[in-house]
C-alpha positions in Angstrom: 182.4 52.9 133.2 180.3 55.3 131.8 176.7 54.0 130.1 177.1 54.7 125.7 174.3 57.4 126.5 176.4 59.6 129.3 179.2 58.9 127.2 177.9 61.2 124.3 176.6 63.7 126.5 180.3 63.9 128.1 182.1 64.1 124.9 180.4 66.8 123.4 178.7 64.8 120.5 175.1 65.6 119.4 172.4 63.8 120.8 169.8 62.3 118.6 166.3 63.3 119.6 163.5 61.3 118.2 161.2 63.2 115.9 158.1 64.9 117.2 155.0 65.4 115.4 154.0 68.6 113.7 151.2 70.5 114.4 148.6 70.4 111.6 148.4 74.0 110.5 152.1 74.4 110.3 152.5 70.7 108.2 149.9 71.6 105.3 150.7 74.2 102.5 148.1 76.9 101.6 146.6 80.1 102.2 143.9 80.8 104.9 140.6 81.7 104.1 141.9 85.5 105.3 144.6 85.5 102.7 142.2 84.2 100.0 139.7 87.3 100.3 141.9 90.2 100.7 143.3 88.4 97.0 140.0 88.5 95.6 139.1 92.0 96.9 142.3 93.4 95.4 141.5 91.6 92.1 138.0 93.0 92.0 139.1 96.4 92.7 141.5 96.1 90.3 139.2 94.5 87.4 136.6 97.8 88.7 139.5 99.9 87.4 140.1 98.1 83.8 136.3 98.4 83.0 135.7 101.9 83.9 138.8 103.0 82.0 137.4 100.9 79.2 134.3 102.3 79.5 135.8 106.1 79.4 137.9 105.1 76.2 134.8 104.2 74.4 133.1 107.5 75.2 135.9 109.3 73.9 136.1 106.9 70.8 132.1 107.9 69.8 132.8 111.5 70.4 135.9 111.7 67.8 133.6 109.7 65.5 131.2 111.8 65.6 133.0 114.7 65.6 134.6 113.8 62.4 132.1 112.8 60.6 130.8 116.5 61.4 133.8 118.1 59.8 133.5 115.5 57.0 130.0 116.9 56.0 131.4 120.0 56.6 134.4 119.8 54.1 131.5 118.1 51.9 129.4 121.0 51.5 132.1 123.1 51.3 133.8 121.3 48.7 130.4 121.4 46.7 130.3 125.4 47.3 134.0 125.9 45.5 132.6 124.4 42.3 129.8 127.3 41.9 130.6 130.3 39.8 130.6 133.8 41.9 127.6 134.5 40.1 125.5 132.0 41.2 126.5 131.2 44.7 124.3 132.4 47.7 123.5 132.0 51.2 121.8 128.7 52.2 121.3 125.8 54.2 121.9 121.7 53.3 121.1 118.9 56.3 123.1 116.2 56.1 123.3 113.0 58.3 125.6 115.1 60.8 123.4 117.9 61.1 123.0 121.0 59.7 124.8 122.7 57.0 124.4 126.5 57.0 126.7 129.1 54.7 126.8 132.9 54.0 128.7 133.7 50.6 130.5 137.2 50.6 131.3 138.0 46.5 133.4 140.7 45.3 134.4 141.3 42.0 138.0 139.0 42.2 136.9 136.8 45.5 134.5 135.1 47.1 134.6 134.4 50.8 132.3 131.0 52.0 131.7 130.5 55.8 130.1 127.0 56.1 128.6 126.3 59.8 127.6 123.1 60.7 124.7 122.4 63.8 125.8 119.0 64.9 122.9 115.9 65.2 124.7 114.1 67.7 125.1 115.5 71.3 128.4 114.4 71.6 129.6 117.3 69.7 129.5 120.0 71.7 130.5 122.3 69.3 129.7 124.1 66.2 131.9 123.2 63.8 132.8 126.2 61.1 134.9 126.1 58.2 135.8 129.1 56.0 137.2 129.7 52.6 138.4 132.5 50.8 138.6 131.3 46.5 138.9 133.8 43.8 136.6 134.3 41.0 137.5 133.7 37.5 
């Protein structure tokens, strides 16, 4: 007569195997130490990125500010300019708080024709900015 043991081995049933132990680095969840810093060099770089882009849209921010208020003292002068008769209006020069304001006046007997340049203040403008305007005379 067969033992209950051999018995389950002969007939093809499973045997039951006691449980073993794990090892301790393959029981605990978590990263390694390995994992951890490649994270945080990857964030870093990553946060490097955000700022300098940040940093780049601000520049570009100033410059249009200042460029505009350029052609806004600009348009100003100009604007002042149109309200002169023919007869009076002649070359000069205004500063203003985004530089300055130079203009040549060109009068014939129906037009006049105003070319307003303006030497920018503020290094971000790289440019001269120049507006002209041809009215008629009255």
């Amino acid at each position: 007569m067969l033992r209950r043991h051999e018995a389950c081995l002969t007939s093809g049933m499973p045997r039951f195997r006691s449980p073993r132990r794990e090892s301790a680095t393959t029981s605990r969840g978590g990263f390694t130490l390995v994992e951890v810093v490649v994270a945080v060099l990857l964030l870093a770089i990553a946060a490097l990125g955000v700022a300098s882009s940040a940093t780049f849209v601000a520049r570009l921010a100033a410059t249009a500010q200042a460029v505009d208020r350029a052609t806004r003292a600009t348009a100003q002068v100009m604007d002042s300019l149109r309200a002169l008769p023919c007869a009076t209006l002649a070359n000069g020069a205004a500063g203003t708080a985004a530089g300055v304001v130079r203009w040549t006046a060109t009068t014939t007997p129906l037009t006049k024709a105003v070319r307003a340049a303006l030497t920018p203040a503020s290094p971000r403008v790289a440019r001269t900015i120049v507006e002209e305007v041809l009215l008629p005379c009255e």
